[in-house]
N, C-alpha and C positions, 0 to 999 in steps of 0.2 A: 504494500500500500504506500510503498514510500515513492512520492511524485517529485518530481522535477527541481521542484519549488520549496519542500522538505529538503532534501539533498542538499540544495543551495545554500540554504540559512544555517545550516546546519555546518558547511563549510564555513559558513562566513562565522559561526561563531566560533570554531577551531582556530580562527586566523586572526581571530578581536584579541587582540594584547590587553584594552581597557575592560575594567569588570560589567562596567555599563553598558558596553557593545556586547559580550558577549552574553548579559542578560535579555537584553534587550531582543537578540539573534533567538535566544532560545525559546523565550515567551510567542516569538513568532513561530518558532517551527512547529510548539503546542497548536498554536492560534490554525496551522496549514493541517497539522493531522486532523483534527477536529472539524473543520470543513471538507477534509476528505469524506470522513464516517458520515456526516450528514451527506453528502453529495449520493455517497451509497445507498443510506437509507430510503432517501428522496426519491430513489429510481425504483431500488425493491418496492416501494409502496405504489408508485405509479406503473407498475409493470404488474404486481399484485390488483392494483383494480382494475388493469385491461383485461387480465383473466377473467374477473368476476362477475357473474352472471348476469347480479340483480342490478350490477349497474346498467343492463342495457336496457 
C-alpha cells in the first residue's frame, strides 16, 4: 500500500537533519497512509453497492 507519495516523504524525512522537518515529513506520510485506507474503503463501498440489488 505504500504509494509514491509515502515513499517520498518518507525519504525526505530520512534526509531532514532539522527535528522539525523530519517531524513534520513524518506526520505527512501518516497524513498519505491514511488517505490511502480511505481511498480503498471509498471504492470497496462503491463497488459493494454496484453489486447490490436493492439498489437498482
Amino acid at each position: 500500500m505504500d504509494s509514491w507519495l509515502y515513499q517520498t516523504v518518507q525519504q525526505l524525512a530520512q534526509d531532514s537533519a532539522a527535528y522539525e522537518e523530519r517531524a513534520f515529513f513524518q506526520a505527512l506520510s501518516q497524513l498519505a497512509l491514511e488517505q490511502e485506507k480511505r481511498i480503498a474503503q471509498a471504492q470497496g463501498e462503491i463497488d459493494g453497492r454496484s453489486w447490490d440489488e436493492k439498489s437498482w
